[in-house]
FIZA-341392 format. One record per atom (N, C-alpha, C): x, y, z negated. Coordinates in pm, whole numbers, m for minus. Each point is the difference from the previous one (the first is absolute). Layout:
- X/Y/Z
...
% end
This chain:
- 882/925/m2061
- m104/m16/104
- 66/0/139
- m50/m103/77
- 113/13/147
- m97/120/87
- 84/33/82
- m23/116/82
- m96/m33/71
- m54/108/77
- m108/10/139
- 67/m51/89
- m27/m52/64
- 76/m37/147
- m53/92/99
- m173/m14/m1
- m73/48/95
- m121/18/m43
- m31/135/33
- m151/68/m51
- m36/50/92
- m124/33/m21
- m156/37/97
- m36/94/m103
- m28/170/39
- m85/73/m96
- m92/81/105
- m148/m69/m20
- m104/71/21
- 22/15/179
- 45/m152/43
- m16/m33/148
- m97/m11/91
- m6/92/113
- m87/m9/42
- 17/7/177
- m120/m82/61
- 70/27/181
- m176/3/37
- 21/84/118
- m127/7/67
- 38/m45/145
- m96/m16/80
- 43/m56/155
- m127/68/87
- 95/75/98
- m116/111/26
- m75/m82/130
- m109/55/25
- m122/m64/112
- m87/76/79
- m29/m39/57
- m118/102/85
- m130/26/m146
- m41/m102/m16
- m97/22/m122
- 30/80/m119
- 108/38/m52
- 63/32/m116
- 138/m39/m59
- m10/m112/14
- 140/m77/m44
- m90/m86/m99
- 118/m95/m4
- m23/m80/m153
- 124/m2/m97
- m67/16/m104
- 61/1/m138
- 41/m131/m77
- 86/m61/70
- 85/m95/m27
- 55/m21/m160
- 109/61/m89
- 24/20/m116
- m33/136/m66
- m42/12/m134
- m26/126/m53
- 31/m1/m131
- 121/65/m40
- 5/49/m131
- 81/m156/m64
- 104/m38/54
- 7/m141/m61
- 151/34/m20
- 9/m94/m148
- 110/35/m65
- 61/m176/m29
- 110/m12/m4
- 66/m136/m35
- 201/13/m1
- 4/m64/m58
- 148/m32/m85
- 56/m151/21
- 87/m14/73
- 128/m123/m10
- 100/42/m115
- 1/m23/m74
- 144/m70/m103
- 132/m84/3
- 113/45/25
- 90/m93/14
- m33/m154/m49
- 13/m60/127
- 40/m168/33
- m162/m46/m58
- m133/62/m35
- m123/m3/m24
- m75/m88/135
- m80/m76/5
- m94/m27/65
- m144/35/1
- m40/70/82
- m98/55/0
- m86/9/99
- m145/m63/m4
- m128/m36/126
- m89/95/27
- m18/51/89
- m117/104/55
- m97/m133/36
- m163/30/m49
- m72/m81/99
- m156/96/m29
- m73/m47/131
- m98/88/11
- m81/m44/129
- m136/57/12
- m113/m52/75
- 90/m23/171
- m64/m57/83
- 67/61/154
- m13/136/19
- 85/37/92
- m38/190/32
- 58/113/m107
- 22/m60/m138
- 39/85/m75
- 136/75/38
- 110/m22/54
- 97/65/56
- 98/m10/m60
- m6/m174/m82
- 143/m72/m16
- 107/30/104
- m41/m31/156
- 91/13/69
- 94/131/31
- m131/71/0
- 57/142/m23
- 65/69/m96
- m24/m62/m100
- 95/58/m125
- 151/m68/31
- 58/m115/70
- 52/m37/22
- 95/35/92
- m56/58/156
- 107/129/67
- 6/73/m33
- m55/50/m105
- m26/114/m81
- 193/m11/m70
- 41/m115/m87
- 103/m23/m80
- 50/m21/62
- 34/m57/99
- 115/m21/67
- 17/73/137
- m58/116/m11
- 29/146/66
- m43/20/164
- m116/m149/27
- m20/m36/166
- m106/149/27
- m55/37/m79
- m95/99/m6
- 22/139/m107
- m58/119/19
- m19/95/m101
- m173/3/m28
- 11/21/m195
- m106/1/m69
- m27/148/36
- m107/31/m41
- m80/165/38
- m43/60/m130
- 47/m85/m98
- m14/63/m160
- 112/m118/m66
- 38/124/m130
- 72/m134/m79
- 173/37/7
- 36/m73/m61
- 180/m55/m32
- 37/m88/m54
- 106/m48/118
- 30/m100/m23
- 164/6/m52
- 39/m113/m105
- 130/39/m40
- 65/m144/m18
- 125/m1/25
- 83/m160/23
- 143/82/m93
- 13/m96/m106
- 121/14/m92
- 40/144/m47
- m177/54/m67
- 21/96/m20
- 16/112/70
- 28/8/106
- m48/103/117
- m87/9/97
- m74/137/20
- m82/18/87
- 13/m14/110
- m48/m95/84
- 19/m17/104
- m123/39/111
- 2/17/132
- m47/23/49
- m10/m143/114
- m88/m51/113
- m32/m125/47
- 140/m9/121
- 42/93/86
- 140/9/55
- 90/m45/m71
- 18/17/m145
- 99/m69/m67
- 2/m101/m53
- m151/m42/m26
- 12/m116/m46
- 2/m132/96
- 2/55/148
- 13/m104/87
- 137/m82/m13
- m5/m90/m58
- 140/m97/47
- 63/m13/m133
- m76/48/m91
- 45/m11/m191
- m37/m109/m110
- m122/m82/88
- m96/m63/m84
- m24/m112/101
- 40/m123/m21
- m24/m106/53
- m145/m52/42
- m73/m23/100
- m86/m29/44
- m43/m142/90
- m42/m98/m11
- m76/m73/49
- m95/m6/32
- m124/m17/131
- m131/0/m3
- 12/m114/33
- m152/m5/9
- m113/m114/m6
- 54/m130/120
- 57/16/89
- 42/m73/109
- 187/12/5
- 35/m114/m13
- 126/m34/m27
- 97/127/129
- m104/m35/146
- 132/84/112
- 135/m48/m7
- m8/m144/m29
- 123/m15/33
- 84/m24/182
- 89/m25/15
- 10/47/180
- 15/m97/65
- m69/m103/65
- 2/m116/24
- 104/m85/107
- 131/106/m16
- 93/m21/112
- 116/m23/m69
- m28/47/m150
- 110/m7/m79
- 40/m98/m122
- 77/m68/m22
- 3/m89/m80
- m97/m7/m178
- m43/m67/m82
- m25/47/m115
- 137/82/m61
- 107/m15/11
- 131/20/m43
- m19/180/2
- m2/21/133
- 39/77/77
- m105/113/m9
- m100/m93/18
- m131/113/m97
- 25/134/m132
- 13/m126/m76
- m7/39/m166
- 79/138/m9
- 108/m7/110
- 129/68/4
- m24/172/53
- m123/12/61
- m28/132/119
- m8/122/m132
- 17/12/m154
- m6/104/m30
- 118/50/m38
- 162/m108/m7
- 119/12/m19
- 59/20/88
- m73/m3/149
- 47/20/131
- m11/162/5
- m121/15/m38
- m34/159/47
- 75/70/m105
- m4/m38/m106
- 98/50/m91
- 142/13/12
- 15/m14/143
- 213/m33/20
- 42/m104/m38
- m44/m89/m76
- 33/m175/m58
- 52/m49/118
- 124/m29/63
- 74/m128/100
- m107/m177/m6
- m12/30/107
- m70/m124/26
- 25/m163/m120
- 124/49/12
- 68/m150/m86
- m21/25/m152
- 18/151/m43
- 20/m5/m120
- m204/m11/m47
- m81/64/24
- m96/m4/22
- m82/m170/1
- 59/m111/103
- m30/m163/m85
- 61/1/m81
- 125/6/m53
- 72/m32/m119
- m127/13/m108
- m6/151/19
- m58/79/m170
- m160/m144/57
- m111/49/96
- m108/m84/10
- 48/m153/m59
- 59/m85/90
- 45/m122/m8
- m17/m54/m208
- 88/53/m51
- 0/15/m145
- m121/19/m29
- m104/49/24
- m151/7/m42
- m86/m142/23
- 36/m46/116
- m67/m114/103
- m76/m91/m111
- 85/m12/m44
- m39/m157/m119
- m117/63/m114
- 0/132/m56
- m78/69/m117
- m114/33/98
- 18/41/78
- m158/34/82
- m22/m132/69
- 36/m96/m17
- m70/m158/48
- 14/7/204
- 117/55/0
- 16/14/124
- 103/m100/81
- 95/m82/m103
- 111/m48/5
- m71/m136/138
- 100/m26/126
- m11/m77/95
- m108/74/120
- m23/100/m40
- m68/85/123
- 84/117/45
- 116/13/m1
- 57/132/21
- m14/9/157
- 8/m104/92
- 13/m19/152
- m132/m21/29
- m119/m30/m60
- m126/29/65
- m48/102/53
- m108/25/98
- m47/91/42
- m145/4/m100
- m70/111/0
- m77/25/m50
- m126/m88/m1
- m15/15/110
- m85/m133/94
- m36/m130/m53
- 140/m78/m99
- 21/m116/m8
- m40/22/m172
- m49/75/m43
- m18/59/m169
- m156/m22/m48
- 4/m34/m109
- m220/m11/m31
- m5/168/m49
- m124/39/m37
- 20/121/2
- 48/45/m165
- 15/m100/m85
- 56/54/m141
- 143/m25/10
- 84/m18/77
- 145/m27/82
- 24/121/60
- m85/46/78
- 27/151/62
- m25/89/m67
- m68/m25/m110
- m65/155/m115
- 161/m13/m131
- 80/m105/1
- 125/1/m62
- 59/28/43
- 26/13/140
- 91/27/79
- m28/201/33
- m124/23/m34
- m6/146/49
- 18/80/m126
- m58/m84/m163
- 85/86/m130
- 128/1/m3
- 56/m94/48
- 163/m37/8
- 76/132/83
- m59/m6/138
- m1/144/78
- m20/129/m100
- m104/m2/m68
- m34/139/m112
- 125/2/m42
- 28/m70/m131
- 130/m27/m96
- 88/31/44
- 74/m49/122
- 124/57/37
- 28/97/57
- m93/102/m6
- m1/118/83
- 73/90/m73
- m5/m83/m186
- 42/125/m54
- m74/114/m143
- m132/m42/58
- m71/114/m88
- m50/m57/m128
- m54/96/m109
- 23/m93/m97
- m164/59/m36
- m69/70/93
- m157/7/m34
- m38/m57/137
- m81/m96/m15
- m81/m110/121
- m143/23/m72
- m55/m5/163
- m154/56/52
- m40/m205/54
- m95/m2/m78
- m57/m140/95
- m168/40/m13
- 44/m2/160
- m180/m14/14
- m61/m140/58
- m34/m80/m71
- m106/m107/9
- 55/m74/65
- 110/m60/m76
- 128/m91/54
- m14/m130/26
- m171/m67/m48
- 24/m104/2
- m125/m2/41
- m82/52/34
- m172/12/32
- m15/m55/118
- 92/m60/110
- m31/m94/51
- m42/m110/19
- 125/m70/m131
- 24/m98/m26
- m166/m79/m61
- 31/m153/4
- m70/m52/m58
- 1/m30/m150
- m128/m43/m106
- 7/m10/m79
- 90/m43/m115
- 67/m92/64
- 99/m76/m93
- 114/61/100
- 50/41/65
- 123/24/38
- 28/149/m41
- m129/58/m43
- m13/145/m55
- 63/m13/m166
- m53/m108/m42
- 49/m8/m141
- 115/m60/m47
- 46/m31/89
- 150/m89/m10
- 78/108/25
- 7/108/58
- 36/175/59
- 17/41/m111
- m98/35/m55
- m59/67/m87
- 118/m35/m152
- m26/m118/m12
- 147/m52/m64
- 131/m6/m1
- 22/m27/97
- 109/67/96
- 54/158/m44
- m87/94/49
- 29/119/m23
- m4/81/m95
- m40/m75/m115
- 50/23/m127
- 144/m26/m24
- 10/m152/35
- 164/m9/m70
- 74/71/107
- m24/73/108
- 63/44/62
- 78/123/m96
- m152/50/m4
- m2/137/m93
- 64/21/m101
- m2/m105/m58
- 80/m20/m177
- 129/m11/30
- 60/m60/63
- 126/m32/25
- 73/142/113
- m82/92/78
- 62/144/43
- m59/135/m91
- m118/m31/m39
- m70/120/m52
- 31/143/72
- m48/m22/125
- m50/83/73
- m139/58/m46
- m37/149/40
- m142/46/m37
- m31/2/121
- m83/m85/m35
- m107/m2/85
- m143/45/m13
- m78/37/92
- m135/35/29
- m68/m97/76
- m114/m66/m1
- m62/m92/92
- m134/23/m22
- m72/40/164
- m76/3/70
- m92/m177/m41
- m150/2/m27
- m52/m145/24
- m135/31/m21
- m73/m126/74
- m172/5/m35
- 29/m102/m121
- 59/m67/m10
- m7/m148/m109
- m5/55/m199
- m62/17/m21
- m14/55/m134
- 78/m112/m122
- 13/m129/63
- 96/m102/m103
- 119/10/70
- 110/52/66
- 35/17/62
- 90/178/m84
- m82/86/28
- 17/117/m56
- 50/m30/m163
- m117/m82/m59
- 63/m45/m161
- 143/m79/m29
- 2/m119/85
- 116/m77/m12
- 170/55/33
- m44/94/97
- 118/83/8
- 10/91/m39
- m88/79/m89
- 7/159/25
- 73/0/m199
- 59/152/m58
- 1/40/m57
- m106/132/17
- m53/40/44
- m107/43/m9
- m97/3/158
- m103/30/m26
- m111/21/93
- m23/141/m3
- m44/49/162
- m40/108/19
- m169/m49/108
- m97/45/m37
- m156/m32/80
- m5/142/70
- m29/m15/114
- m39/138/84
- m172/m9/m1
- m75/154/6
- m77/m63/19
- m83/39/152
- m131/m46/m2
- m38/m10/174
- 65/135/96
- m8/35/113
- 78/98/47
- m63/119/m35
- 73/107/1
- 127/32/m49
- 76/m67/m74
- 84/m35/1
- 48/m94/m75
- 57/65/m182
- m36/m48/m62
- 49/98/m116
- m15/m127/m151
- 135/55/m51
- m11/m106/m105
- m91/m34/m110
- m93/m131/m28
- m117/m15/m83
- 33/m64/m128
- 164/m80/2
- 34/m45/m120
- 152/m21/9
- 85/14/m77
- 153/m73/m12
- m52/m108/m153
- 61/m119/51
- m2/m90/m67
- 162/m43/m58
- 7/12/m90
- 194/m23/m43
- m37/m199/m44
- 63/m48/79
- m31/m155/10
- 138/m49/m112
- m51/m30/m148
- 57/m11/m131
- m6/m150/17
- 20/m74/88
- 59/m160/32
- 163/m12/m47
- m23/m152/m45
- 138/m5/m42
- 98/m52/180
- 105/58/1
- 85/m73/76
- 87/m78/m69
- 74/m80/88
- m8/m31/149
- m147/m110/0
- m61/54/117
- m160/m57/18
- 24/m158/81
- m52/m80/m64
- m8/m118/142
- m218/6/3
- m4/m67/105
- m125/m20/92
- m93/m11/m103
- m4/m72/m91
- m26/m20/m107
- m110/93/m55
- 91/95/m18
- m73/143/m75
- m120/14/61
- m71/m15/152
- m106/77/13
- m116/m133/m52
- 11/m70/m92
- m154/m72/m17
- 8/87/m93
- 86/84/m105
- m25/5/m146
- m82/114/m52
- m19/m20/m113
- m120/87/m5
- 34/179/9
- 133/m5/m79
- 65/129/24
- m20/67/136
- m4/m82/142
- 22/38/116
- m145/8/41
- m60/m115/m65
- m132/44/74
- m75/150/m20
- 19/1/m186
- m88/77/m32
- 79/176/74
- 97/m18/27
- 95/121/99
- m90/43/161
- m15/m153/35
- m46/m31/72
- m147/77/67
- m67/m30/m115
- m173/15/m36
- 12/181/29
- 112/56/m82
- m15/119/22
- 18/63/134
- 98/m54/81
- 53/80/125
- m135/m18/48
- m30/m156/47
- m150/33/37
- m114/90/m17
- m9/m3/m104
- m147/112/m27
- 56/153/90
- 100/2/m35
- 93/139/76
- m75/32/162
- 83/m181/48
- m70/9/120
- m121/m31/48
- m87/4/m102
- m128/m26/56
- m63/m148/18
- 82/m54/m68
- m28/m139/m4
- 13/m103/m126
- m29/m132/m51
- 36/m83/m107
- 12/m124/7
- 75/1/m96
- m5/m162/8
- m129/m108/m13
- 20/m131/37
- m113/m70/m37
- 2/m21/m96
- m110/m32/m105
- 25/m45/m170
- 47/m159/19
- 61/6/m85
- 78/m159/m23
- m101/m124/m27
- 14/m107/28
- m121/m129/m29
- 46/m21/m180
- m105/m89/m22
- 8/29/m181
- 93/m162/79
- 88/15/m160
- 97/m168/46
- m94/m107/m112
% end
């Protein structure tokens, strides 16, 4: 059985207020598995985001433990252990794409030169190859969301946080991503965790599903997604996926339409 990477037991954060506070996460438990893919998704407000500085140590929980490779960690330590991306690329619009990708091998002591070398060698697998001298500026936005996992990856860490990496994007440039970051995945098997509202999305990539439910946020189902890999686009008409599908929904409060008779 491969190891924990990263667990959640009985997590919880409150955020205090003149009124009381609000009760953001309560009692929520979840597990990464070495080189595993795995989707949190859940209503708005539920405190995806928050479970999220929560792991990668931007915040302290007010109940709970959290543990990374088997040790207890506390949110001070886990700052700077666990690879993180949010929702908005931030890339620095003064600095080359090259030069970008490069800012977590910089802070890491990485020499400027050796730092493109190691990036440069990536360029072509993250579909980056002939943009190394662009500015950000000159990028569509599924060009800059490769360019900011590319940034994740070379930082180093081998547990990555994505929160809603592609929820900008448009429909078809979301699913061409989406493809993308599978074979990304298969070919580093990094564990990852990813943040999303997209429930086909959560299936196509995930080895399992985690549903939060309305706030407090607290877990209402883990779904272990028994798809065969390696997945192409394919997979989500089939019935296997739908009927996966049918379930997360009801979870969240919602269903599918019934199908037309053929």
């Amino acid at each position: 059985m491969d190891r924990v990477r990263l667990r959640a037991e009985g997590l919880g954060k409150r955020f205090a207020s003149r009124d009381g506070g609000v009760q953001a996460l309560d009692g929520l438990d979840l597990e990464v598995s070495d080189g595993e893919f795995v989707s949190v998704i859940g209503p708005s407000g539920c405190g995806k985001s928050t479970l999220f500085n929560l792991l990668a140590g931007l915040e302290e929980p007010t109940a709970g433990t959290l543990w990374l490779d088997g040790d207890r960690v506390d949110a001070g330590r886990l700052l700077g252990r666990v690879g993180y991306m949010p929702q908005r690329d931030l890339l620095m619009p003064w600095r080359t794409i090259l030069d970008n990708t490069i800012l977590g091998l910089e802070v890491a002591g990485v020499g400027r030169a050796e730092g493109r070398r190691r990036a440069g060698e990536l360029f072509g697998e993250f579909g980056l190859a002939g943009f190394e001298r662009r500015r950000p500026s000159e990028l569509s936005g599924g060009m800059r969301q490769r360019a900011a996992l590319l940034r994740t990856f070379l930082a180093g860490r081998e547990v990555i946080l994505l929160d809603e990496p592609f929820g900008a994007l448009d429909s078809l440039t979301r699913a061409g991503m989406q493809q993308w970051l599978v074979q990304v995945w298969e070919e580093h098997r990094k564990t990852i965790l990813l943040i999303t509202h997209d429930v086909d999305e959560a299936l196509f990539l995930s080895d399992r599903v985690y549903v939060l439910t309305p706030r407090p946020g607290r877990v209402e189902l883990v779904l272990e997604v028994d798809l065969p890999r390696p997945r192409s686009y394919e997979l989500i008409t089939s019935e296997p996926f739908t009927e996966r599908k049918q379930l997360l929904l009801e979870h969240l409060g919602m269903t599918l339409p019934p199908r037309k008779a053929s």
